[in-house]
C-alpha positions in Angstrom: -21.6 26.9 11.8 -19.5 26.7 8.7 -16.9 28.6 9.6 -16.5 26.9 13.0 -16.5 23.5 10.8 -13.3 24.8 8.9 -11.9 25.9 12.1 -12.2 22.1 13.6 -10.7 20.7 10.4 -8.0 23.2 9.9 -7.0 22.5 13.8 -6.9 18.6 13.3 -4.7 19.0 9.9 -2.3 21.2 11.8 -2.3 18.6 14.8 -1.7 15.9 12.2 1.0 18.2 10.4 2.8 18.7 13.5 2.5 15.3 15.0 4.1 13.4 12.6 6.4 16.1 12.0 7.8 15.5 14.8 8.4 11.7 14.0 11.2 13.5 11.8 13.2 13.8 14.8 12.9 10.4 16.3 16.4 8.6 16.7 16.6 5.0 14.8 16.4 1.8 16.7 20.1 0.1 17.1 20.3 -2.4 14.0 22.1 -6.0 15.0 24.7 -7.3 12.3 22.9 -10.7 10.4 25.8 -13.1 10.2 23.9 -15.9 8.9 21.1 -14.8 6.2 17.8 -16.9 6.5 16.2 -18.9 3.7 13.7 -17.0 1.9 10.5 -18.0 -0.1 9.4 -15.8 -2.8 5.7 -15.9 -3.9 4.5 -14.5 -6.8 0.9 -15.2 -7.2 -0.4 -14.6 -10.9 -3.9 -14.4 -12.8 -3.4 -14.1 -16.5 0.0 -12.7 -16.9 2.1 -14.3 -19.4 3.2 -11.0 -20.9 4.8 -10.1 -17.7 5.9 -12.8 -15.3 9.4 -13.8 -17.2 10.6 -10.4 -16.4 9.1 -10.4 -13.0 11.3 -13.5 -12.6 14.3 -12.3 -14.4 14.0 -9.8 -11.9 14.4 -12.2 -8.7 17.0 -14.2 -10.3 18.8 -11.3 -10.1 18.9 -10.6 -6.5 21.6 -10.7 -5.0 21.0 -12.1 -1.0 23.6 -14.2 1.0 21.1 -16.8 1.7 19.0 -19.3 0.2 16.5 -18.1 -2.2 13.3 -20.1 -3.0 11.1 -18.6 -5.9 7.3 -20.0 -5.9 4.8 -19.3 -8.5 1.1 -19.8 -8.0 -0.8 -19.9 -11.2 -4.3 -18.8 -9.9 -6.4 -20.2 -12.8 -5.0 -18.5 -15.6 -6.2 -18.8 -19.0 -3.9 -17.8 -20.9 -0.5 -19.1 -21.4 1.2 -18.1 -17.4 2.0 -21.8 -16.7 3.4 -22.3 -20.3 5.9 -19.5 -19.5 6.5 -20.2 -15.6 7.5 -23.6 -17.0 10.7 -22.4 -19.1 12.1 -21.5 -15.7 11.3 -24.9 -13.5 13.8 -27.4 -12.6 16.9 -24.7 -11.7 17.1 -21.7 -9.7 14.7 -23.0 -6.8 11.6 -22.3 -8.8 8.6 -24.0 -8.5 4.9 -23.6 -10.1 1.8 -24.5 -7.9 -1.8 -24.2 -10.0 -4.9 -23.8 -8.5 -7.7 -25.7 -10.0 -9.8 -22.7 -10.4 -9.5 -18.8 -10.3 -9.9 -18.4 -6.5 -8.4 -14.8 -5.8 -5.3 -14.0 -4.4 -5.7 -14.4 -0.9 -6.5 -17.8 -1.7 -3.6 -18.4 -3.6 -1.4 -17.1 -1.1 -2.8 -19.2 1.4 -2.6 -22.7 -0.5 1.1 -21.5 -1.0 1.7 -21.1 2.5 1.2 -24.3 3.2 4.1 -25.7 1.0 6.9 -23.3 1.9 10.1 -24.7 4.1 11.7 -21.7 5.4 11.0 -19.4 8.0 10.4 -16.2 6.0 8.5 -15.8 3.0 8.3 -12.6 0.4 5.2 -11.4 -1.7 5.7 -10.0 -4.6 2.6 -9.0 -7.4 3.1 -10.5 -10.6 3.6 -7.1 -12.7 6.5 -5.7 -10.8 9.9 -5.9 -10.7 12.7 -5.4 -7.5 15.8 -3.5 -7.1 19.1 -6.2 -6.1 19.7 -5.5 -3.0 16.4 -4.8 -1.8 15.3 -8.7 0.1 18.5 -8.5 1.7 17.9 -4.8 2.9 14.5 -6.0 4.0 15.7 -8.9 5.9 17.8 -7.4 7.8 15.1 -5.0 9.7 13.6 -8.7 11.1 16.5 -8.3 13.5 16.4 -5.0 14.7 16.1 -3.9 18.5 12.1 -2.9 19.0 9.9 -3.7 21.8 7.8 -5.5 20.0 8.8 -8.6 17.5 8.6 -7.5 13.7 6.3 -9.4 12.2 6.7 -8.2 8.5 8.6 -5.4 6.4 7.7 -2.9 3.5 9.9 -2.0 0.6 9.4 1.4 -0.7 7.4 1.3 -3.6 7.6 3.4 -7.3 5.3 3.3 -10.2 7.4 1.7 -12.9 5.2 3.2 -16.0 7.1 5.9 -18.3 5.1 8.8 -17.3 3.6 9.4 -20.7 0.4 10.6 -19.5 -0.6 13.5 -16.6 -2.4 10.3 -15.1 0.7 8.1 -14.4 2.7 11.6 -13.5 0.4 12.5 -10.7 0.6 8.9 -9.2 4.2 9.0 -9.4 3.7 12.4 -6.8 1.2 10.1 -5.2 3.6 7.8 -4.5 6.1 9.9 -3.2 3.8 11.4 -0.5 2.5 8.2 0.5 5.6 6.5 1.2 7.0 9.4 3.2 4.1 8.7 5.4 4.4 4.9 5.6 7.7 6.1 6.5 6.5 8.7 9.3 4.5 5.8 10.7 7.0 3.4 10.9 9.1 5.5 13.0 6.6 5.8 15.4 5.8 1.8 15.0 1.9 2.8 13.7 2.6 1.3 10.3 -0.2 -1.7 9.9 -0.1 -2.1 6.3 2.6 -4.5 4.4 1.5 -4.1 0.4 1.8 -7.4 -1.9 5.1 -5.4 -4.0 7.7 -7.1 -2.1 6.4 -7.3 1.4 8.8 -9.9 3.3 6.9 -12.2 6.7 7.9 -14.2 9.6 6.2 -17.8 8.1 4.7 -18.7 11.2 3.3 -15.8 12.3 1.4 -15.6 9.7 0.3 -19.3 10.1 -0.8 -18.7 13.8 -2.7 -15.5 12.8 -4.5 -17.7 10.3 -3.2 -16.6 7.1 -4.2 -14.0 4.3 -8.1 -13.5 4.5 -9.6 -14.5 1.4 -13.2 -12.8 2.1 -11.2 -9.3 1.8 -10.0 -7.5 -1.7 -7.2 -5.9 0.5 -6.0 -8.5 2.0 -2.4 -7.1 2.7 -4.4 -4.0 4.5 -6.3 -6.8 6.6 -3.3 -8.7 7.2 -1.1 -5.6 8.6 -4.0 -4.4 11.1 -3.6 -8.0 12.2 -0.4 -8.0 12.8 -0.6 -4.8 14.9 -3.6 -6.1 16.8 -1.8 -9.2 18.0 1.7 -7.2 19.1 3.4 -7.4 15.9 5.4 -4.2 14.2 5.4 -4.0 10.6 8.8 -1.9 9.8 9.5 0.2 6.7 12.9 -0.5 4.0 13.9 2.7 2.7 17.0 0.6 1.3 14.4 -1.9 -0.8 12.8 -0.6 -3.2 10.2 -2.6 -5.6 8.7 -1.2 -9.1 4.9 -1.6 -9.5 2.7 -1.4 -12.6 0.2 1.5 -12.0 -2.9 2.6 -14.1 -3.0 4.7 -17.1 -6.1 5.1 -17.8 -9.0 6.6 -15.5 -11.4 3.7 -15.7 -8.4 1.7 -14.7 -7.9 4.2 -11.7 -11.6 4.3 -10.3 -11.8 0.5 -10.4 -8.4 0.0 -8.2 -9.8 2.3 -6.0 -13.1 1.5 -5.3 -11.4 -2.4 -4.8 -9.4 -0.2 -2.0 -11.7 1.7 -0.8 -14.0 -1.4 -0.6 -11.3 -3.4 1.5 -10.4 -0.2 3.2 -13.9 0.1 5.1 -14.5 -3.5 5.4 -11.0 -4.1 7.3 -12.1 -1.0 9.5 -15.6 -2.6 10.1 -13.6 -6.3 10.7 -12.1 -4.8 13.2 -13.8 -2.0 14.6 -12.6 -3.1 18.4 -9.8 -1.3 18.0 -10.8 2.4 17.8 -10.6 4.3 21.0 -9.1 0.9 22.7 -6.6 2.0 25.0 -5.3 -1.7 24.9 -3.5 -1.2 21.2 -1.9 1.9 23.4 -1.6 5.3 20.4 -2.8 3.1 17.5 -5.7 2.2 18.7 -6.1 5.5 20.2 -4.8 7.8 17.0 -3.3 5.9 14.1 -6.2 3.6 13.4 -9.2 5.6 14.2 -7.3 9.1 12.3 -7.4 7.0 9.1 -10.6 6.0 9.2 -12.2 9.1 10.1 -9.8 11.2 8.0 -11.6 10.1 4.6 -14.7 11.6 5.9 -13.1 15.3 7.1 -11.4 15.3 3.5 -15.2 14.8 2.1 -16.0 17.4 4.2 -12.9 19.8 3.3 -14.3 19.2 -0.6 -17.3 20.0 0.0 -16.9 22.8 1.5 -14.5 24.0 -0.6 -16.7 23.6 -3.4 -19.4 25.3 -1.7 -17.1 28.3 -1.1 -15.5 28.4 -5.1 -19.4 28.2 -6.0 -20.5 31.2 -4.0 -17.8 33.3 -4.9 -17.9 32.8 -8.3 -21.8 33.1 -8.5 -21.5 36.6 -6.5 -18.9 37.7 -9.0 -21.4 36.9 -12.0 -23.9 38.2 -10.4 -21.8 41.5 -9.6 -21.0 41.5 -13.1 -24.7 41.0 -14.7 -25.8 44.1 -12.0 -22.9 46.6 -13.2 -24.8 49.7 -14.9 -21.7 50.4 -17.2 -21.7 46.6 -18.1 -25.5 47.0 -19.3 -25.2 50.1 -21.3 -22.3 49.0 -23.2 -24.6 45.5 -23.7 -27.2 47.7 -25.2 -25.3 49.6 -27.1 -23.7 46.5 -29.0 -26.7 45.3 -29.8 -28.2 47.9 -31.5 
């Protein structure tokens, strides 16, 4: 029974291997030439981050994009001194500070900003990173590329921006390679659902008409991205914009972001659980979605199993070992 277990999940890895190698292969859709670059509106929603915003700012000051650039900062019920900072900047560059009266979460924040902005595309971008220069006009630009279905949103690439000082931040910078050459696998084959709040850009009313970011879910960008795919939208993947986020360095750090992931990972699943095995959201809803979902519980499965294996062996070594005649004389004999 075990073996044949291994069997199954070696077969699906090796399916999953293969299919998205494949994606490899896939030709580009034709890109159209942007003559006139929309206005933008940058959000950068913030809880308690004075020692960080001004360069997170600097950093969008220092874009350079051909259109007009809008910069709005939601102060979600900071206590410290975020809107003391934020307010150094207003009054020039486009910038403007909206507070909340109270800490309401992010989703929140980004929803109450929503309904301020002018222009027909907006960006999010996390308080504690930074973006490269050219990377909202690289983004921008996929908005009005030839697909079959409307792009509704685009993700930069995303780096950890720590110094690597530790094993920790080292093995999330791999982590962060691997994942974003998947995001970039999916893309290709238009399965991408997930648009990350590190310089994610959206059509404005899109996002109205699909109701906004949901403010009952920790991972709201996850939510918002299975949205957009469940309502005919494709979320399309920069490899030209790349955006620098802030990652853990401690372990404690790293357990609580990912239980907050986890916990927004299974409640978007459950949210919208319609679409697994729906032949109406065509090979995601056939493959993508329902592969990620039941993925996490074939790795669990994989570690346990692997465990199980490195336990056995090891006990039938030391148990080998214990039994071996010459192995007892020579223990009697230096003991005497």
């Amino acid at each position: 029974m075990l073996e044949l277990i291994v069997k199954i999940i070696i077969f699906i890895s090796l399916y999953i291997i293969i299919f998205y190698t494949l994606a490899l292969f896939k030709s580009d859709p034709k890109r159209n030439t942007v003559s006139k670059f929309p206005p933008v509106t940058i959000i950068i929603p913030a809880y308690n981050e004075e020692k960080g915003i001004s360069r997170t700012i600097e950093s969008c000051l220092n874009l350079y994009y051909p259109g007009t650039v809008k910069i709005l900062l939601v102060d979600d019920g900071s206590k410290d001194n975020t809107a003391k900072v934020v307010e150094k900047y207003l009054n020039k560059n486009n910038i403007r500070l909206l507070k909340m009266d109270r800490n309401r979460g992010k989703a929140s924040a980004m929803n109450e900003a929503l309904k301020t902005i002018d222009t027909s595309f907006f960006a999010v971008l996390d308080a504690d990173s930074t973006v490269n220069r050219n990377s909202l006009r690289n983004s921008i630009c996929l908005f009005f590329t030839e697909h079959e279905e409307p792009v509704g949103a685009v993700m930069s690439k995303l780096r950890p921006e720590n110094e690597n000082k530790n094993v920790l931040e080292r093995i999330q910078v791999i982590e962060y390679l691997v994942v974003g050459l998947m995001r970039a696998l999916s893309a290709s084959l238009r399965f991408l659902h997930i648009a990350p709040g590190v310089l994610s850009v959206y059509r404005t009313e899109v996002v109205r008409k699909l109701g906004g970011f949901d403010a009952k879910n920790v991972t709201e960008d996850f939510e918002l991205g299975v949205r957009l795919k469940k309502n005919g939208y494709l979320i399309d993947y920069s490899h030209n914009s790349i955006a620098y986020t802030t990652t853990p360095n401690t372990w404690k750090g790293v357990i609580k972001q990912r239980i907050r992931w986890f916990r927004g990972f299974f409640r978007t699943h459950l949210k919208h659980r319609d679409i697994h095995f729906n032949r109406k959201y065509g090979l995601f809803g056939c493959y993508e979605f329902p592969i990620t979902f039941f993925g996490i519980f074939l790795l669990f499965i994989a570690i346990m199993i692997l465990s199980y294996n490195i336990y056995r062996a090891l006990f039938e070594f030391l148990f080998k070992l214990i039994n071996t005649p010459g192995l007892i004389v020579w223990f009697e004999f230096r003991t005497l």
